[in-house]
DSSP file (Angstrom, degrees, kcal/mol; ACC not computed):
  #  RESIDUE AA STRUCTURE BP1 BP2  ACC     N-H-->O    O-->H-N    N-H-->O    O-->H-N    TCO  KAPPA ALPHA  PHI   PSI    X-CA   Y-CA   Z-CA
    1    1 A X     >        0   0    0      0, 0.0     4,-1.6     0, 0.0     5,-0.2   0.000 360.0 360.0 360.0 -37.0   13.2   61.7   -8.9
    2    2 A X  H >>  +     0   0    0      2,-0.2     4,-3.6     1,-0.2     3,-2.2   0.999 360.0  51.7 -68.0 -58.5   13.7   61.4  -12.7
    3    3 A X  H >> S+     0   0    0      1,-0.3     4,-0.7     2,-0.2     3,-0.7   0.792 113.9  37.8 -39.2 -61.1   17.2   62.8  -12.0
    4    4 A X  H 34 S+     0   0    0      1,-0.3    -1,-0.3     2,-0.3    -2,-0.2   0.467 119.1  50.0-107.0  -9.6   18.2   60.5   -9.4
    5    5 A X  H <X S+     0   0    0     -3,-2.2     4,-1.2    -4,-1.6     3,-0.5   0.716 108.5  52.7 -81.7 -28.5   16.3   57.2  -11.3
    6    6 A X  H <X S+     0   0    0     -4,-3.6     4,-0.6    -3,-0.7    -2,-0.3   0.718 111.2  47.5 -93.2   7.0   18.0   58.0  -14.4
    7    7 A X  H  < S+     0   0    0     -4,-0.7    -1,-0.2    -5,-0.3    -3,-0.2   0.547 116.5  45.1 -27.9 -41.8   21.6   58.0  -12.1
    8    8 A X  H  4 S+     0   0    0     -3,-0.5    -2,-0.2     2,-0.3    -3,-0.1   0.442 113.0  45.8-131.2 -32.6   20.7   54.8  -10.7
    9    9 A X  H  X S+     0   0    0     -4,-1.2     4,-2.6     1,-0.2     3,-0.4   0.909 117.9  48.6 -95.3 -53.9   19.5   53.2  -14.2
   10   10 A X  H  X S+     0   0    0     -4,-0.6     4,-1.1    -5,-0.4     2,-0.6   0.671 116.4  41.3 -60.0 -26.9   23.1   54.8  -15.8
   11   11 A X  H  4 S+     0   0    0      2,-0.2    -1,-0.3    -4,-0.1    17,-0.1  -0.850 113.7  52.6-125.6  78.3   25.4   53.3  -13.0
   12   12 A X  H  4 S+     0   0    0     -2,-0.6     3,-0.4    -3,-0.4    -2,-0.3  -0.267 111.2  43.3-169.5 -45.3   23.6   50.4  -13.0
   13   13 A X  H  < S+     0   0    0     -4,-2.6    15,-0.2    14,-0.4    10,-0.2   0.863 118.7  44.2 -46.6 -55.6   24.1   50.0  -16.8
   14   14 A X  S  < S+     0   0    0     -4,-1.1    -1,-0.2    13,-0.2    -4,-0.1  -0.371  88.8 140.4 -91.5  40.8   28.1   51.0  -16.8
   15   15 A X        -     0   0    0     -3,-0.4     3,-0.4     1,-0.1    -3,-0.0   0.010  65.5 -99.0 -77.8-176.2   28.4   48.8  -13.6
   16   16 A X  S    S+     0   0    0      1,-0.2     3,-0.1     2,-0.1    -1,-0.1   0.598 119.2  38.8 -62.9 -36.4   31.6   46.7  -13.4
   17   17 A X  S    S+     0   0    0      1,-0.1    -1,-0.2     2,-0.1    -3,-0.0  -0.352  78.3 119.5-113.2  41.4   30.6   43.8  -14.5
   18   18 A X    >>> +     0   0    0     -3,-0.4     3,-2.6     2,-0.2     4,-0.9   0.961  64.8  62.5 -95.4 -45.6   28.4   45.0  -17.1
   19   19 A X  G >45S+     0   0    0      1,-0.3     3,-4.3     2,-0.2    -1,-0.2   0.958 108.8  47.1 -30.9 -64.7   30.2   43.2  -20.6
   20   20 A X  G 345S+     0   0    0      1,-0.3    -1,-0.3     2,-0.1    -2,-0.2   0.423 106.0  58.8 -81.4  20.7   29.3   39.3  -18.9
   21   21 A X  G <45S-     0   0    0     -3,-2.6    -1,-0.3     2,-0.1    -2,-0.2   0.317 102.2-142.2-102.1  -3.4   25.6   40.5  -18.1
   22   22 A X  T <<5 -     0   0    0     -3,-4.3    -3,-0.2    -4,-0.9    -2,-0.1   0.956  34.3-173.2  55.8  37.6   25.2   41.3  -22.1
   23   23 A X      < -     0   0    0     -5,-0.7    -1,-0.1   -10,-0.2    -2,-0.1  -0.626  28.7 -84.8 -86.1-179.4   23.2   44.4  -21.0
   24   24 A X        -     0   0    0     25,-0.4     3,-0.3     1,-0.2     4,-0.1   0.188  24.4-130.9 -55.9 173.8   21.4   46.7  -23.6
   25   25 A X  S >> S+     0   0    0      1,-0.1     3,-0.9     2,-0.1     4,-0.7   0.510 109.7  65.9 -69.5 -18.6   23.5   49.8  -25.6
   26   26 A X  T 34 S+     0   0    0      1,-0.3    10,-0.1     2,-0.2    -1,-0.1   0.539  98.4  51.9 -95.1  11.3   20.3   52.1  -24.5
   27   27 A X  T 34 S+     0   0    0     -3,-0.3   -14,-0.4   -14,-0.1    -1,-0.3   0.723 103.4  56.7 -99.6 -13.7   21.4   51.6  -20.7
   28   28 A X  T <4 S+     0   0    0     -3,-0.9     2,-0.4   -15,-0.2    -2,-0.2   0.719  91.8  75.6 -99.7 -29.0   25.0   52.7  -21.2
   29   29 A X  S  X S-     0   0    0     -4,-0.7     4,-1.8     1,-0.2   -16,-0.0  -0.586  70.3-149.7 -95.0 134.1   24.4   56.1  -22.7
   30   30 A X  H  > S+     0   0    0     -2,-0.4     4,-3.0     1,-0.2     5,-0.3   0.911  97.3  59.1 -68.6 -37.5   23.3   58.6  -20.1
   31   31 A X  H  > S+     0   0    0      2,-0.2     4,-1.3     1,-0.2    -1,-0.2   0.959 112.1  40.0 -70.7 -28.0   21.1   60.6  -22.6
   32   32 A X  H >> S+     0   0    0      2,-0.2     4,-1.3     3,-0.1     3,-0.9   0.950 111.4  61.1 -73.7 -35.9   18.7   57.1  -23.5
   33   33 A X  H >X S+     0   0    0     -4,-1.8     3,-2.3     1,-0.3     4,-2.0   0.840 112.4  32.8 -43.6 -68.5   19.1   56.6  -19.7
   34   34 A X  H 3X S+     0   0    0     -4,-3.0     4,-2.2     1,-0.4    -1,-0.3   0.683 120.4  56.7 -70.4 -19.4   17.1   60.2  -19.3
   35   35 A X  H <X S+     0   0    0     -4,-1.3     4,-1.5    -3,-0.9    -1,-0.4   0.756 108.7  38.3 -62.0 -59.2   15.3   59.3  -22.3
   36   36 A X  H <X S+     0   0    0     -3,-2.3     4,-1.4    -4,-1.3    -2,-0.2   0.734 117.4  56.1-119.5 -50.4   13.8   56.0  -21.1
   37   37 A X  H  < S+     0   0    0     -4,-2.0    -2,-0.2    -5,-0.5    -1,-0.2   0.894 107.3  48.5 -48.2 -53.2   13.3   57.8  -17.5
   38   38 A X  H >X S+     0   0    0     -4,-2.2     3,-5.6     1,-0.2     4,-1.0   0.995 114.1  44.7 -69.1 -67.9   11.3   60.5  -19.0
   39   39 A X  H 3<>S+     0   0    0     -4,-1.5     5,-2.2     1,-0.4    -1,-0.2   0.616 108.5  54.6 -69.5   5.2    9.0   58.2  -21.0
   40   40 A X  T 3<5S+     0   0    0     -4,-1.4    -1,-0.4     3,-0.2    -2,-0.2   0.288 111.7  49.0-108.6   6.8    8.4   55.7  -18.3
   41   41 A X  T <45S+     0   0    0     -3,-5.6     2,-1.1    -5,-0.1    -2,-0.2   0.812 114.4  41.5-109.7 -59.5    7.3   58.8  -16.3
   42   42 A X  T  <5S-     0   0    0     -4,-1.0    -2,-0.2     1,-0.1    -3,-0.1   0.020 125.4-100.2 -58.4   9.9    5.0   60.2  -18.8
   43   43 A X  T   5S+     0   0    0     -2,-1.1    -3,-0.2    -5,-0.2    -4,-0.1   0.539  73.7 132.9  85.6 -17.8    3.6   56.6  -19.7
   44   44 A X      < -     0   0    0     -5,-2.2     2,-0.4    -6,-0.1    -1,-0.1  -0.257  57.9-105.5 -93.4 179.0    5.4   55.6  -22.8
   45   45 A X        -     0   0    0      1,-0.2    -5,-0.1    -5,-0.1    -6,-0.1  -0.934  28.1-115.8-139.3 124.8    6.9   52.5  -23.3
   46   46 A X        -     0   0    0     -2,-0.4    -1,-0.2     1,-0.1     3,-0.1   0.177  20.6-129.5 -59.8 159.9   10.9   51.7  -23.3
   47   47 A X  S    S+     0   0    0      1,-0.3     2,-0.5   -21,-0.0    -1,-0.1   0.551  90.7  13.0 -80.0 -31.5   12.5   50.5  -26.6
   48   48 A X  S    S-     0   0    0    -22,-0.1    -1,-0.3   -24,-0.0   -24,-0.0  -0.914  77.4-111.2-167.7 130.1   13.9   47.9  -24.8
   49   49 A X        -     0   0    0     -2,-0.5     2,-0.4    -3,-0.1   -25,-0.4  -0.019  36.0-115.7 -73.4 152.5   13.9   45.7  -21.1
   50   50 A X        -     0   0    0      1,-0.1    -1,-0.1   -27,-0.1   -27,-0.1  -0.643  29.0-163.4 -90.8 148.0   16.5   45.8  -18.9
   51   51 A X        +     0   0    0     -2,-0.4     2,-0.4   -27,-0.0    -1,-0.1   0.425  64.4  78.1-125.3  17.5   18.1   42.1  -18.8
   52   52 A X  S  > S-     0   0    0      1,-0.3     4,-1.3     0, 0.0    -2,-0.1  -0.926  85.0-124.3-120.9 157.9   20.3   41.9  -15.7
   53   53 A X  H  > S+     0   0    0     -2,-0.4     4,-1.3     2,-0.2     5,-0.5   0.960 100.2  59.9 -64.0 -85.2   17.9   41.3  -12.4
   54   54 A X  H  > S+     0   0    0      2,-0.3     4,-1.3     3,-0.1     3,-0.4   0.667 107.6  45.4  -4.5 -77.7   19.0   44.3  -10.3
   55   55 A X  H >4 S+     0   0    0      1,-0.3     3,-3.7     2,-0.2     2,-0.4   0.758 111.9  45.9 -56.7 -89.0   18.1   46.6  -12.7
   56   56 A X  H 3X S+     0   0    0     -4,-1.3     4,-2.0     1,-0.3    -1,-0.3   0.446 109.4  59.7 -54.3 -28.1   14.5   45.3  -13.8
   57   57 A X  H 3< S+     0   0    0     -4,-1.3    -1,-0.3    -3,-0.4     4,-0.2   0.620 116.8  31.5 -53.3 -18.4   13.9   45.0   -9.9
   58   58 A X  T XX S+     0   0    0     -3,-3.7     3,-1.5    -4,-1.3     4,-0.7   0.915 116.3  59.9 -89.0 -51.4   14.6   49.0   -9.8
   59   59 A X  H >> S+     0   0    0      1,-0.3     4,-1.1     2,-0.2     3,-0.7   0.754 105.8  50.4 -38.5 -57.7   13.1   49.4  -13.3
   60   60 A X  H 3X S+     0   0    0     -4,-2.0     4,-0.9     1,-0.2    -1,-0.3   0.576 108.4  48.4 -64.5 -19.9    9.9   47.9  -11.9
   61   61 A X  H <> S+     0   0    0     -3,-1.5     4,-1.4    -4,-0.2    -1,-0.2   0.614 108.2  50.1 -91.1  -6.9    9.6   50.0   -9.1
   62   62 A X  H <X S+     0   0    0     -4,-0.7     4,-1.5    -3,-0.7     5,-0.3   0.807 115.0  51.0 -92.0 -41.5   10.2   53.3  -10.9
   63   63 A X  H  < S+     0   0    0     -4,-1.1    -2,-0.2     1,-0.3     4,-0.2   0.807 109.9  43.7 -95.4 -28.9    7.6   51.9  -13.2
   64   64 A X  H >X S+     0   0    0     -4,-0.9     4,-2.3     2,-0.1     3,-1.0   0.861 117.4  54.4 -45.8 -60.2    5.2   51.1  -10.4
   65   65 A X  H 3X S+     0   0    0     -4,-1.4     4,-0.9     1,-0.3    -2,-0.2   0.655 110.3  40.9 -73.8  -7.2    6.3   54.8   -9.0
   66   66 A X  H 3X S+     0   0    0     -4,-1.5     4,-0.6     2,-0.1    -1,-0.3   0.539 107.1  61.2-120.9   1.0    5.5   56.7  -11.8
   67   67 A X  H <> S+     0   0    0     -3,-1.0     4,-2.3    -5,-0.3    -2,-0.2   0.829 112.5  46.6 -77.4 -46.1    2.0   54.6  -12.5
   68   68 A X  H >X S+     0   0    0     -4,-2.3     4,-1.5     1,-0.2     3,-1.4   0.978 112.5  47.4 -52.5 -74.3    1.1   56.0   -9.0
   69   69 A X  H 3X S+     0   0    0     -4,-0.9     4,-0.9     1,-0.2    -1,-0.2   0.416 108.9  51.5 -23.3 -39.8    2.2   59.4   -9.8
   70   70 A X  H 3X S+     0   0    0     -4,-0.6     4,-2.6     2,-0.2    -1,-0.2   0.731 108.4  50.2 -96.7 -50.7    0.5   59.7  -13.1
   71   71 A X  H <X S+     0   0    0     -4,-2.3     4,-0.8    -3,-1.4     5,-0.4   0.838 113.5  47.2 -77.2 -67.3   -3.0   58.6  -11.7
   72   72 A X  H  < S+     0   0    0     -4,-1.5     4,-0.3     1,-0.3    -2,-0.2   0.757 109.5  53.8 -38.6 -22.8   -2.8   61.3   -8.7
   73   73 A X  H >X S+     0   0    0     -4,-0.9     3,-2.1    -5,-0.2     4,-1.6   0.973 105.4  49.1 -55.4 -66.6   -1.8   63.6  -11.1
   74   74 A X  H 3X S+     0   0    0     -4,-2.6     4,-0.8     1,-0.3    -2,-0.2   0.673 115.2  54.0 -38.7 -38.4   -5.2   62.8  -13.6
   75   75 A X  H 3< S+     0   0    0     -4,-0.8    -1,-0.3     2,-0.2     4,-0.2   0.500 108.2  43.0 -85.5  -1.4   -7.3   63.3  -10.1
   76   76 A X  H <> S+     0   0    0     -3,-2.1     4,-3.1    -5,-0.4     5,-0.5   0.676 111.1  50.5-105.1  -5.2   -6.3   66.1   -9.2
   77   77 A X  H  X>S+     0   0    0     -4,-1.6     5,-1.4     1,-0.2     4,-1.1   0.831 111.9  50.7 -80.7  -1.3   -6.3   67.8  -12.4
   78   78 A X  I  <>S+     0   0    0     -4,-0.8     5,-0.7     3,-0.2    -1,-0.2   0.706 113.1  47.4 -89.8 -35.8   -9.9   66.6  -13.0
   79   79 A X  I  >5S+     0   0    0      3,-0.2     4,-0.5    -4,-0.2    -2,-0.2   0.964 130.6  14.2 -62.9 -65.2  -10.9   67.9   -9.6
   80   80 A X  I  <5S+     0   0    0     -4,-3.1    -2,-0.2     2,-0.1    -3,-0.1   0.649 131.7  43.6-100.3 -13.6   -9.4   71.3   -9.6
   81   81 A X  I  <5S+     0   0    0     -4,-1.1     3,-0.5    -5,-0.5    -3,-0.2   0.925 127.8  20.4-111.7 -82.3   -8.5   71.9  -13.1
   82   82 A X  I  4<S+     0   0    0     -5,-1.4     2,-0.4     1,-0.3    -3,-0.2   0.778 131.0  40.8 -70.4 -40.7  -11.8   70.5  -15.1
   83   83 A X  S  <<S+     0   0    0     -5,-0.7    -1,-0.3    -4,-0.5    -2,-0.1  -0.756  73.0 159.3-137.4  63.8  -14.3   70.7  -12.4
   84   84 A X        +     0   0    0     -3,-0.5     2,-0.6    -2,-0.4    -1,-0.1   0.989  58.8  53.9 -54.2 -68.9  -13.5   74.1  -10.5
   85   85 A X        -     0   0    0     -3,-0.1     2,-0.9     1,-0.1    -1,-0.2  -0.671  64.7-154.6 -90.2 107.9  -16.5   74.8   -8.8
   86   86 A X        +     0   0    0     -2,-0.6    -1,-0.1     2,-0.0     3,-0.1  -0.317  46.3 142.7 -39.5  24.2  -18.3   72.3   -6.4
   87   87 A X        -     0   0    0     -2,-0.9     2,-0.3     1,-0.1    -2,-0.0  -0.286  58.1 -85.2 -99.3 161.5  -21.5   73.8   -7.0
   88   88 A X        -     0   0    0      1,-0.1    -1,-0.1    -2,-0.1     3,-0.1  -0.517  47.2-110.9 -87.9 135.8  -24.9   71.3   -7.2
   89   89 A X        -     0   0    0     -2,-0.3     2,-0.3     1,-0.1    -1,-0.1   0.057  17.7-116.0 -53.0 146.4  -25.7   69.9  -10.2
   90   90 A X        +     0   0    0      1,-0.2    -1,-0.1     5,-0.0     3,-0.1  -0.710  49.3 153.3 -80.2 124.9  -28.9   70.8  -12.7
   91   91 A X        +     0   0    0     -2,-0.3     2,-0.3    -3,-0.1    -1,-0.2   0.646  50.1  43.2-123.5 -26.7  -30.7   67.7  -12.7
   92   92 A X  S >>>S-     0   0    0      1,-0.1     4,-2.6     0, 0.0     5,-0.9  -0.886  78.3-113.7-132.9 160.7  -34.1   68.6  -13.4
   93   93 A X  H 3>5S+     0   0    0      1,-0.3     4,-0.5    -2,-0.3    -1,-0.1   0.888 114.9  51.6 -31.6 -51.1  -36.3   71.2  -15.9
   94   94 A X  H 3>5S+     0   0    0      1,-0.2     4,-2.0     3,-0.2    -1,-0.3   0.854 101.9  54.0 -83.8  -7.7  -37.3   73.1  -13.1
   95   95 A X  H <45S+     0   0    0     -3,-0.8    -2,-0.2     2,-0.2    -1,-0.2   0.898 110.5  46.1 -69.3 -19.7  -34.1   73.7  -11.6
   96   96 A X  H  <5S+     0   0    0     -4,-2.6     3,-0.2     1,-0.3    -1,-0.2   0.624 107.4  59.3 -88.1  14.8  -32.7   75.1  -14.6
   97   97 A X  H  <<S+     0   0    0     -5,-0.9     2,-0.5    -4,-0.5    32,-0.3   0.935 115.0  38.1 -97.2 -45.0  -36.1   77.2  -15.0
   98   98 A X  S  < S+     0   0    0     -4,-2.0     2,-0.3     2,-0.1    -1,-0.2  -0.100 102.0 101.3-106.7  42.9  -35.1   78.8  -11.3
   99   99 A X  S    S-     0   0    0     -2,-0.5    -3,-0.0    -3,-0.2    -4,-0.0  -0.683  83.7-122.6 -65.1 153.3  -31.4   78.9  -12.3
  100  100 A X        +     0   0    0     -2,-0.3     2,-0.3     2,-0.1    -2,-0.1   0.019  63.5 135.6-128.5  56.3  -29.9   82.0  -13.3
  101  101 A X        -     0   0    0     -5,-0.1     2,-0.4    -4,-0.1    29,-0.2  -0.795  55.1-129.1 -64.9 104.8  -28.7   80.6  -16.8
  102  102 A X        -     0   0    0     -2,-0.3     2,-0.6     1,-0.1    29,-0.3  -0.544  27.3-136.3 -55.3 116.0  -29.4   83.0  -19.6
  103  103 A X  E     -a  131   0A   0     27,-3.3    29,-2.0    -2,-0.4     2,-0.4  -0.649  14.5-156.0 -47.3 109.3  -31.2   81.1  -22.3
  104  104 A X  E     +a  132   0A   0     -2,-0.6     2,-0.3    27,-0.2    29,-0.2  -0.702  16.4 170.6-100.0 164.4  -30.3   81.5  -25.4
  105  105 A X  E     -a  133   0A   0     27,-1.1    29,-2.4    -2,-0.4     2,-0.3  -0.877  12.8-179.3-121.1 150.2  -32.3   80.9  -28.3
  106  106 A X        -     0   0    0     -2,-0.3    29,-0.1    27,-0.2     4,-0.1  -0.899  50.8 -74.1-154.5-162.0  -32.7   81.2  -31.9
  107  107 A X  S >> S+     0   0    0     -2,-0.3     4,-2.1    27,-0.3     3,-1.1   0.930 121.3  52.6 -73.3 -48.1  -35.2   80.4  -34.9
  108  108 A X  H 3> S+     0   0    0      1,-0.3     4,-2.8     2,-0.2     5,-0.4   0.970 109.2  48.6 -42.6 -55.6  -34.5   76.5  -35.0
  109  109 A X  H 34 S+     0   0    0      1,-0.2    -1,-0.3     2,-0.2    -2,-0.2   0.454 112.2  49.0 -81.1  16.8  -35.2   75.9  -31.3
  110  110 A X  H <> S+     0   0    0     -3,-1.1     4,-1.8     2,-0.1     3,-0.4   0.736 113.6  44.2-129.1 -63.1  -38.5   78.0  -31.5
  111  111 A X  H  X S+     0   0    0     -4,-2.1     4,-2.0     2,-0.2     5,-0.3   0.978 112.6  59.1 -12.3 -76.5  -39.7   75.9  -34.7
  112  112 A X  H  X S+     0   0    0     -4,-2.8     4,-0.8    -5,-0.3    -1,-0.2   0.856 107.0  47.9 -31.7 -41.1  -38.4   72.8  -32.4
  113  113 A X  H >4 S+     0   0    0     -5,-0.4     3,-1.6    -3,-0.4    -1,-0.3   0.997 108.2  51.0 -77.1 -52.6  -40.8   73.9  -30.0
  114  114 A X  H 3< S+     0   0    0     -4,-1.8    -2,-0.2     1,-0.2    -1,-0.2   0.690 116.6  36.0 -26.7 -38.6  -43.5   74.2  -32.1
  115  115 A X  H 3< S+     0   0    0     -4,-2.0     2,-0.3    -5,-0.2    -1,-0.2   0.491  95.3  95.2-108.2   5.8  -43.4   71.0  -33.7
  116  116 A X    <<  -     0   0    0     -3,-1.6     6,-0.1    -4,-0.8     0, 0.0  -0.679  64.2-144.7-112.1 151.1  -42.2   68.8  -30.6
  117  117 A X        +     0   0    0     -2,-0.3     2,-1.2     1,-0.1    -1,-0.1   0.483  61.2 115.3-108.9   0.5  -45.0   67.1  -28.6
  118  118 A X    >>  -     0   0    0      1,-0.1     3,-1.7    -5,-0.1     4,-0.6  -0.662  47.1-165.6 -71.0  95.0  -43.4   67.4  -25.2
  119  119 A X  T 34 S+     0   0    0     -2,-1.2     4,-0.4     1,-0.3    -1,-0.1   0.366  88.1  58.0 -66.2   1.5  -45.4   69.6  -23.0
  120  120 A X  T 3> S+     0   0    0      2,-0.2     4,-3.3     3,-0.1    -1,-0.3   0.760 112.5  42.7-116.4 -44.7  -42.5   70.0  -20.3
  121  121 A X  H <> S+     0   0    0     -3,-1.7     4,-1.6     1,-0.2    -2,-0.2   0.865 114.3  46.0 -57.3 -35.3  -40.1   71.5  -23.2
  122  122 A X  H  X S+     0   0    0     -4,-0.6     4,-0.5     2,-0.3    -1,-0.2   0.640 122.2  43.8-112.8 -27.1  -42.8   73.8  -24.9
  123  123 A X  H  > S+     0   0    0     -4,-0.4     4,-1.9    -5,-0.2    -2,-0.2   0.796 111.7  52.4 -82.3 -33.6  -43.5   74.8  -20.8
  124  124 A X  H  X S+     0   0    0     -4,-3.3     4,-1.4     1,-0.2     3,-0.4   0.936 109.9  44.7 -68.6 -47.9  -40.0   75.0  -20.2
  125  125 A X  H  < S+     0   0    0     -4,-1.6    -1,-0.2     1,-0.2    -2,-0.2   0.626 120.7  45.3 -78.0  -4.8  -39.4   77.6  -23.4
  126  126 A X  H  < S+     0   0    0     -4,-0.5    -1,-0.2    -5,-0.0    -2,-0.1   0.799 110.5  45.2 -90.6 -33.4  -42.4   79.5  -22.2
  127  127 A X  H  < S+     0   0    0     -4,-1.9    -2,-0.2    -3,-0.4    -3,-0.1   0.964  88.9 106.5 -80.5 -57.3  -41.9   79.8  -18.3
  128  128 A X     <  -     0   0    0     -4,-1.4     3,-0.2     1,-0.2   -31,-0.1   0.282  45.7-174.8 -20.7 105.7  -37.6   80.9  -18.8
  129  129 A X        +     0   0    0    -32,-0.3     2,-0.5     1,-0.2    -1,-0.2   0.524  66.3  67.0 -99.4   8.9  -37.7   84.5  -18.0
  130  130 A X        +     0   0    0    -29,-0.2   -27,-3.3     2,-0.0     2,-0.4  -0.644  69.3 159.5-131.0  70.3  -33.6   85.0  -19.0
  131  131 A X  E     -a  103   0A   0     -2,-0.5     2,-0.3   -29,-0.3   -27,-0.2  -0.826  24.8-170.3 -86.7 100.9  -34.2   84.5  -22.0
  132  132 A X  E     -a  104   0A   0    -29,-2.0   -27,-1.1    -2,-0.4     2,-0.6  -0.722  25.1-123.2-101.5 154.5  -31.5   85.7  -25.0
  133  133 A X  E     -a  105   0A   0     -2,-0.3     2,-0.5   -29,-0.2   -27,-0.2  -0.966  25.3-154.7-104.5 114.2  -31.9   85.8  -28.8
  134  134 A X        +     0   0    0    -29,-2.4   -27,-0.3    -2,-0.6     3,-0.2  -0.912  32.0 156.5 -58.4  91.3  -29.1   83.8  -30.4
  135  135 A X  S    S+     0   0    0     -2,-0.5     2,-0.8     1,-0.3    -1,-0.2   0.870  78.2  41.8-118.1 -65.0  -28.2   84.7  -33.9
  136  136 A X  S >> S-     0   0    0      1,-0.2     4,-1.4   -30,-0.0     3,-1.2  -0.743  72.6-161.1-105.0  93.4  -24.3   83.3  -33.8
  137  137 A X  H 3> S+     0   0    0     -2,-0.8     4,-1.3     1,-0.3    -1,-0.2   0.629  89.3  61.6 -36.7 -71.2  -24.3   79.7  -31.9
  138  138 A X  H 3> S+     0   0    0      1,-0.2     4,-1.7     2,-0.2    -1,-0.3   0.735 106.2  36.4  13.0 -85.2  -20.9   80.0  -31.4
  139  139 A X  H <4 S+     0   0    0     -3,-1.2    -1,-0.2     1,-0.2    -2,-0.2   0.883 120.1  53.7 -61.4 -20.8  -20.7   83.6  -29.0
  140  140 A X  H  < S+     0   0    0     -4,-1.4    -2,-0.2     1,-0.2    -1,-0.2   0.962 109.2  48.8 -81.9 -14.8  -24.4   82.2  -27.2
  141  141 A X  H  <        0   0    0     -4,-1.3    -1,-0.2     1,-0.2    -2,-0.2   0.995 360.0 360.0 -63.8 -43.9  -22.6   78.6  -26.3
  142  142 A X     <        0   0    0     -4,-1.7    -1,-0.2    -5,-0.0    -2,-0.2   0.413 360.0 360.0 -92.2 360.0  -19.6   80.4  -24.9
């Protein structure tokens, strides 16, 4: 599709009658053609409008076609890409106490417990049988 819009945007530029339509220099050169093609697929934004009708009636539909494209593209990668696994979500303290998510820990969150007045946390660090010791944050997030 980029090939065959940026064809269509280049012949459309170098037409016949293109001198008495005053269009732009960036339509005449095939490399802004692919140029202009590319960023208007990817989202970016033209240097410059097309000023004979024909084109900006094509112009607008490539720019319409690649608005489509772009979001189905963002849903699926968010679906398959970012969010592999369909699995049901932790919503509450006792699922993730019967989950079978290693806890890690270290000396702050066991202070934290100590000093925090929220009987469901202090039940929660007690009840966690998979339970890990945390010395480097870093390796227990990952």
């Amino acid at each position: 599709m980029l090939l065959l819009t940026t064809g269509v945007i280049w012949c459309a530029g170098n037409g016949p009658y293109w001198p008495l339509y005053n269009e732009n220099h960036t339509y005449h050169s095939l490399s802004y053609c692919i140029q202009n093609a590319w960023g208007v697929l990817v989202g970016v934004g033209v240097p410059q409008q097309p000023t004979t009708s024909s084109l900006r009636v094509f112009f607008f539909l490539y720019v319409c076609f690649s608005f489509a494209i772009s979001t189905l593209f963002q849903a699926f990668f968010v679906s398959y890409l970012v969010e592999p696994n369909y699995e049901k979500k932790i919503e509450t303290l006792d699922e993730l106490l019967d989950s079978d998510l290693v806890f890690g820990h270290n000396q702050l969150l066991l202070y934290l417990k100590e000093s925090v007045s929220y009987p469901e946390i202090v039940n929660f660090f007690d009840q966690k049988k998979q339970k890990e010791v945390c010395l480097d944050i870093y390796s227990c997030v990952k």
